[in-house]
C-alpha positions as CSV (number, residue, x, y, z in Angstrom):
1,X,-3.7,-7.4,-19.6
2,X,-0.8,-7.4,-17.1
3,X,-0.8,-6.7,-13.5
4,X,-0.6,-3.2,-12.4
5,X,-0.1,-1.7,-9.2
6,X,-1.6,2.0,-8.2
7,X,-1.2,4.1,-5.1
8,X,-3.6,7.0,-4.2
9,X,-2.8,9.4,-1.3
10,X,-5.3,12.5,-0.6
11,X,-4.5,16.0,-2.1
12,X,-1.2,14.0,-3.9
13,X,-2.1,13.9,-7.7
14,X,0.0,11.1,-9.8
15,X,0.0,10.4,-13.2
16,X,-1.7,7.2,-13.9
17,X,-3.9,7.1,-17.3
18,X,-5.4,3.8,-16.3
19,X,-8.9,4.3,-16.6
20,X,-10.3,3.5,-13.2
21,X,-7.0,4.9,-11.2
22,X,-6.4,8.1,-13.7
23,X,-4.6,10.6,-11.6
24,X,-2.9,8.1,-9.0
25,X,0.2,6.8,-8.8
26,X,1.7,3.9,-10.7
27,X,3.6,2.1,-8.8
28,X,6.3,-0.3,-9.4
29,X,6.8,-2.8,-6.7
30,X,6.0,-2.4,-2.7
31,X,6.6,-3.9,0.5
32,X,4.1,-4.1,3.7
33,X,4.1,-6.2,7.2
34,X,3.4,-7.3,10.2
35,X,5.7,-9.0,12.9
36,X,5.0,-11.1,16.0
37,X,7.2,-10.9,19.3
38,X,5.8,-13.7,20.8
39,X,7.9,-16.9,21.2
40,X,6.9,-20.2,21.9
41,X,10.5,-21.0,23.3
42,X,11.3,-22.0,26.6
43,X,10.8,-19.3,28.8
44,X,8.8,-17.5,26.4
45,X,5.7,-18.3,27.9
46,X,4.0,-18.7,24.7
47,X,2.2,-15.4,25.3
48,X,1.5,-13.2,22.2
49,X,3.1,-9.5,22.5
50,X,2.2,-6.6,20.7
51,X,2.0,-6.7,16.8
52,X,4.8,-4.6,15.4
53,X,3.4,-2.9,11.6
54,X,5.8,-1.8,9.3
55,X,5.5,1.3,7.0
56,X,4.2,0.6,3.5
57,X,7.2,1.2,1.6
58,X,6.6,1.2,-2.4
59,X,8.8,2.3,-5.6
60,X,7.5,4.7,-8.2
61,X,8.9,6.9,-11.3
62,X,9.8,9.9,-10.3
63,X,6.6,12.2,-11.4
64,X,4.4,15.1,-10.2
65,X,3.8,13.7,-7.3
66,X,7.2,13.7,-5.9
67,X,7.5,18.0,-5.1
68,X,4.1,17.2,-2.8
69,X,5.4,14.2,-1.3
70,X,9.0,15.4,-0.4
71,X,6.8,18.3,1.5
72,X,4.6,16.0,3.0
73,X,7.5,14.1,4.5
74,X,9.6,17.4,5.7
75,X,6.2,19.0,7.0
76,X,5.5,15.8,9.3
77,X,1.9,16.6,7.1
78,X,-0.5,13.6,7.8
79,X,-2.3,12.9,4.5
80,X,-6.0,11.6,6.2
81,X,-6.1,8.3,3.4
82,X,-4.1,6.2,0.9
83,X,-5.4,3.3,-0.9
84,X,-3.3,0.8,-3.1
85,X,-4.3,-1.5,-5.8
86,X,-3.8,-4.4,-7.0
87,X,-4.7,-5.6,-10.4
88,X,-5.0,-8.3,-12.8
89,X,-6.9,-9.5,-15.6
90,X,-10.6,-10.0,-14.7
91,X,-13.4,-11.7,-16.9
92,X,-14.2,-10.4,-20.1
93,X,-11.0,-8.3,-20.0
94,X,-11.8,-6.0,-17.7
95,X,-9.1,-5.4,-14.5
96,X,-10.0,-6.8,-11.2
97,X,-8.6,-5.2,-8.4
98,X,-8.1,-7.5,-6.0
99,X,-5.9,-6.5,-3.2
100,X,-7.1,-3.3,-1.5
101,X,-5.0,-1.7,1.3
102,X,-6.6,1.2,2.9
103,X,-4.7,3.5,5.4
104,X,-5.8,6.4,7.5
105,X,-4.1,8.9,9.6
106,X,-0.7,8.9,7.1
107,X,2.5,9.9,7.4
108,X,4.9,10.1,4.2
109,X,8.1,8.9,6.2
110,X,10.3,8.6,3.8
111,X,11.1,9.8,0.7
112,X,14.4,9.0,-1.4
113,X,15.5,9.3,-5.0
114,X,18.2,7.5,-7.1
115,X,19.0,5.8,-10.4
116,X,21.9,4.6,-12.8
117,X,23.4,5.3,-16.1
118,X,21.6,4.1,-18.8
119,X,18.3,4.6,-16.9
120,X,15.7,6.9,-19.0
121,X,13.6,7.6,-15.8
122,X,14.6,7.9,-12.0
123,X,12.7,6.1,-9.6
124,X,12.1,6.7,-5.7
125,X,11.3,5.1,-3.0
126,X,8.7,5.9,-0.7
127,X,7.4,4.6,3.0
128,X,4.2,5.3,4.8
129,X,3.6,5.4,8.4
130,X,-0.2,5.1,9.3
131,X,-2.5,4.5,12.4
132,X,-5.4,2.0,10.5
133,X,-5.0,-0.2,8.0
134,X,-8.0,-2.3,6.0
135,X,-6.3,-5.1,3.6
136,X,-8.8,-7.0,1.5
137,X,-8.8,-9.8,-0.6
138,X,-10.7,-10.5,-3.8
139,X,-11.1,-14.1,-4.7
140,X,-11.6,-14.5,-8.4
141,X,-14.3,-17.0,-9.8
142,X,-13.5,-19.6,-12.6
143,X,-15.1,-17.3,-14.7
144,X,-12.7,-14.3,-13.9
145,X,-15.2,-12.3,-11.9
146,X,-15.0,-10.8,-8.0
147,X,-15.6,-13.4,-5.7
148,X,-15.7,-13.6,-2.3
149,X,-13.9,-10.5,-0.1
150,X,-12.2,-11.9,3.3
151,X,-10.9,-8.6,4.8
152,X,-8.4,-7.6,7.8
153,X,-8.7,-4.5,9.8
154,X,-6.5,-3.1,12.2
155,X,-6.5,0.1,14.2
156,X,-2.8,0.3,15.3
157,X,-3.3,2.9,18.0
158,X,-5.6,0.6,20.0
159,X,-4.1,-2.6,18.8
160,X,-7.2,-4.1,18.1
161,X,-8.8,-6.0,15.1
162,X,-11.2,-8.2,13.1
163,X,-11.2,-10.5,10.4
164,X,-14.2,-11.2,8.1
């Protein structure tokens, strides 16, 4: 089993077949971060500023999904959740996913298209702007099961946080 990557956005259908993510969308590769102001040079003062948050940015066959996110993104519609996941190959062959990112309060802000010659499917790219984000963790075991969940949190609006 290889690793496989799924998106789900509310009220955005995709076209996975995988059997625990039927109906989202596969996704190809993606792209998520935060950055740190703070500098520790002279005259810096050391201090920590606020936490900058990139959009989720991810790449994805062009699909059903694309008419409804193109909207989304002219609208300015905020979808209220997305969740992406990460999988891999689990004990007795089962997938395990283990990274989670959940985001609330989303904005689709960005959607482009493109390809080359030669290509038999387009591919698009597409960003997210949100105001929380959960990212989580799953440890796997010797034995290829879930193991421990350490988890990050962070409500963007507030810029406030936890860690577990």
């Amino acid at each position: 089993m290889r690793a496989s990557m799924f998106m789900k956005l509310d009220a955005i259908a995709g076209e996975s077949e995988d059997d625990d993510h039927e109906g989202w969308i596969d996704i190809l590769s993606w792209s998520w971060g935060l950055s740190q102001a703070a500098s520790a040079h002279i005259g810096g003062g050391g201090t920590a500023a606020q936490c900058s948050v990139q959009d989720l940015s991810f790449v994805k066959w062009v699909d059903k999904s694309t008419p409804a996110l193109l909207h989304s993104c002219a609208s300015g519609k905020h979808v209220a959740k997305a969740e992406l996941h990460c999988t891999k190959s689990g004990g007795d062959n089962k997938a395990l996913d283990y990274i989670v990112l959940k985001m609330d309060d989303v904005i689709i802000s960005s959607v482009s298209a493109g390809g080359s010659g030669g290509e038999d499917r387009l591919t698009e790219n597409v960003s997210l702007n949100f105001a929380k984000v959960e990212y989580t963790y799953t440890v796997q075991t010797k034995e290829g099961a879930a193991g421990a969940k350490p988890k990050m949190d962070w409500d963007i609006k507030k810029g406030k946080g936890s860690v577990s």
